[in-house]
MDAnalysis code that builds the backbone (N, CA, C; Angstrom):
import MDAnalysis as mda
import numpy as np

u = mda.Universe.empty(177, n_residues=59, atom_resindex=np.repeat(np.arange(59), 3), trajectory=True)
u.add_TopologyAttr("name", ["N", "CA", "C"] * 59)
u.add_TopologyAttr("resid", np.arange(1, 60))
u.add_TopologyAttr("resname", ["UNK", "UNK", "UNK", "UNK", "UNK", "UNK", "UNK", "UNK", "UNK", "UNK", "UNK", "UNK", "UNK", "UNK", "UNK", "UNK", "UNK", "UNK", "UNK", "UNK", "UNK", "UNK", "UNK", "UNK", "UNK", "UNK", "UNK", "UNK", "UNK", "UNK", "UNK", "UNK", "UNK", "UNK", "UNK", "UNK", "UNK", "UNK", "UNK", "UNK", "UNK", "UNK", "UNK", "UNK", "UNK", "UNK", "UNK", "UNK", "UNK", "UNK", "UNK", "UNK", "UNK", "UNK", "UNK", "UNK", "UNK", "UNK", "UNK"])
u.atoms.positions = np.array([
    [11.525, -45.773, 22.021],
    [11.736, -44.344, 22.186],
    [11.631, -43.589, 20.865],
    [11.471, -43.976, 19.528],
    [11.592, -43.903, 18.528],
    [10.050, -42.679, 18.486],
    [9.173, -43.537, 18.865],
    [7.984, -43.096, 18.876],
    [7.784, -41.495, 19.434],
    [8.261, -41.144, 20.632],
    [9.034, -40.090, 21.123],
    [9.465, -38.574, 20.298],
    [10.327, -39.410, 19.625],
    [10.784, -38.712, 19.054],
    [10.209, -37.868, 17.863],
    [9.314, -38.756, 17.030],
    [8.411, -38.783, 16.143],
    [7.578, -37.829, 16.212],
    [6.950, -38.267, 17.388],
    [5.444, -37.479, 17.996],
    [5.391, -36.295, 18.791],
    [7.318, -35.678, 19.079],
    [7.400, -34.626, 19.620],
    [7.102, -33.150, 18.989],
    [7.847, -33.112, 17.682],
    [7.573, -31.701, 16.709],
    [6.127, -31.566, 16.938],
    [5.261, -32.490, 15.847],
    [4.139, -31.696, 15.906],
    [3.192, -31.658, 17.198],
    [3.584, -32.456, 18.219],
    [2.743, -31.856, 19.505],
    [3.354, -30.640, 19.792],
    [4.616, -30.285, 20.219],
    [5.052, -28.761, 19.926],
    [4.360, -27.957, 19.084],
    [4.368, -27.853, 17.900],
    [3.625, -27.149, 17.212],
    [2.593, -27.192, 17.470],
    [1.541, -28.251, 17.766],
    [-0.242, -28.142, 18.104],
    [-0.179, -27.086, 19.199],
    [0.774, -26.749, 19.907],
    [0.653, -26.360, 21.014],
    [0.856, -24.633, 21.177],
    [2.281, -24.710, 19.917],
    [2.116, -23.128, 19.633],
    [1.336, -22.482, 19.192],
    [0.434, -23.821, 18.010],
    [-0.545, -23.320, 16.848],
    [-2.156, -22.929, 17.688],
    [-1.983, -23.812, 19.239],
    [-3.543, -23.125, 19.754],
    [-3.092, -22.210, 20.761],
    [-1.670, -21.810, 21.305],
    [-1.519, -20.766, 21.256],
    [-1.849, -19.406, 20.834],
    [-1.521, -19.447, 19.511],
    [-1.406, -18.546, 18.405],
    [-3.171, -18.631, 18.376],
    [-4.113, -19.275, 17.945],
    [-5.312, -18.811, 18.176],
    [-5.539, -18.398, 19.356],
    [-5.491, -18.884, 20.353],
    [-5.866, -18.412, 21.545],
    [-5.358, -16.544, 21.900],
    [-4.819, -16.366, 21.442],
    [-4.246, -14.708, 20.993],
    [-4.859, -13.797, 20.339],
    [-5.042, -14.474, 18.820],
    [-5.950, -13.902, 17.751],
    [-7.430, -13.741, 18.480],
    [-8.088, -14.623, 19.151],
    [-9.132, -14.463, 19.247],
    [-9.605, -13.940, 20.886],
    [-8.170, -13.420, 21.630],
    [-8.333, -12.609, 22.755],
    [-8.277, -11.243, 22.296],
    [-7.145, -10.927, 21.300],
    [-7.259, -9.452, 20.718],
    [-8.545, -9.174, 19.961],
    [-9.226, -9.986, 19.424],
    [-10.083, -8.926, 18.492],
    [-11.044, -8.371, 19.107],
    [-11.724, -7.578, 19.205],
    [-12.653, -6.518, 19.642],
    [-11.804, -5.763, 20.516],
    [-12.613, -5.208, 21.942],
    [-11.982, -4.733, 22.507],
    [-11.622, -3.308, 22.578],
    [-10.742, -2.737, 22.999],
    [-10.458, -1.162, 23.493],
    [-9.685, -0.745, 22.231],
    [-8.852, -1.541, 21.643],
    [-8.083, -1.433, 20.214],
    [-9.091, -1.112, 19.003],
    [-10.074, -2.049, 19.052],
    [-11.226, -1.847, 17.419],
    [-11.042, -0.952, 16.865],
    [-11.581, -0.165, 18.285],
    [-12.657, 1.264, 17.193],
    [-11.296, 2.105, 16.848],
    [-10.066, 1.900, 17.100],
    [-8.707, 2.600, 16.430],
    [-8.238, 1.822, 15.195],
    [-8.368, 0.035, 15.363],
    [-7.793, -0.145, 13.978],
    [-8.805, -0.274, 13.086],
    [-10.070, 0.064, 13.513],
    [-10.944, 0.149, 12.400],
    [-11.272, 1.373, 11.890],
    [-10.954, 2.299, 12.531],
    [-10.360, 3.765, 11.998],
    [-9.256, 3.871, 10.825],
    [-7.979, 3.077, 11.368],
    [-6.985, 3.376, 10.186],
    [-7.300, 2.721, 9.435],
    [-8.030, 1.585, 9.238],
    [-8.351, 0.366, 7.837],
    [-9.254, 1.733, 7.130],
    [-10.166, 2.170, 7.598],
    [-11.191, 3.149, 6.950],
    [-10.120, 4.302, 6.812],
    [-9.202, 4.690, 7.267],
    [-8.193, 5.976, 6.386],
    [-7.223, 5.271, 5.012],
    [-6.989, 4.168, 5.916],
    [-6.366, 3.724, 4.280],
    [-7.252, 3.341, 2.810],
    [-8.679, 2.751, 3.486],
    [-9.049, 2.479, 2.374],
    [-9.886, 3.888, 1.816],
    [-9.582, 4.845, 2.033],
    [-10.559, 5.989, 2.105],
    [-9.247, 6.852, 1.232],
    [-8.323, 6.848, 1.372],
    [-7.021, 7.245, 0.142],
    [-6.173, 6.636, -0.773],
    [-6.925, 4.986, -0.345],
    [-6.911, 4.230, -1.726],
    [-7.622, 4.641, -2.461],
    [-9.397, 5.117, -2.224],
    [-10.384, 5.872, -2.853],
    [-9.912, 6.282, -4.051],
    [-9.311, 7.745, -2.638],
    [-9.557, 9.371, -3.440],
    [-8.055, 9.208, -4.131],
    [-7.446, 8.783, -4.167],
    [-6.198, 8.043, -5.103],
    [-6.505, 7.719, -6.410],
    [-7.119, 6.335, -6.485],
    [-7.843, 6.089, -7.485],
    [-9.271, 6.669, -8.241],
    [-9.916, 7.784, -7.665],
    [-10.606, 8.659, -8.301],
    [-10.156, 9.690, -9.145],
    [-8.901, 10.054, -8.646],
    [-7.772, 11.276, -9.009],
    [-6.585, 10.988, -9.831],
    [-6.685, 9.936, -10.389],
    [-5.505, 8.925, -11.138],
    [-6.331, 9.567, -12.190],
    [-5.141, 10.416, -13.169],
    [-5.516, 10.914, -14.983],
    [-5.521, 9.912, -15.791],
    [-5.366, 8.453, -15.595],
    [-5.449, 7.644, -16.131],
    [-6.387, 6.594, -15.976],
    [-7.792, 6.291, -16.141],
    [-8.824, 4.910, -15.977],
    [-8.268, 3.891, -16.340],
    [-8.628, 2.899, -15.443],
    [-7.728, 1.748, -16.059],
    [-8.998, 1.186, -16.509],
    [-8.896, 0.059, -17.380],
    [-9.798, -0.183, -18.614],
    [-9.616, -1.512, -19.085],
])
């Protein structure tokens, strides 16, 4: 029974872990995208104009 015991954690875990892909790779695309690929492009779009507008160049 030793064996059991052993071999239980990580089959648990294999199990959450293709879980957990199986998730990641149902969400991506989809009806969500074209919104979080909107805010990635607002954030990185006032990281920009942030760093264009900084009185200081970094160097």
């Amino acid at each position: 029974m030793d064996y059991v015991s052993a071999l239980l954690p990580p089959a648990v875990m294999a199990v959450f872990f293709i879980g957990l892909i199986r998730v990641i790779v149902k969400t991506q695309g989809g009806a969500n995208k074209a919104k979080e690929d909107a805010v990635v492009d607002a954030a990185l779009a006032r990281a920009q104009s942030t760093r264009q507008a900084s009185p200081h160049p970094e160097a």
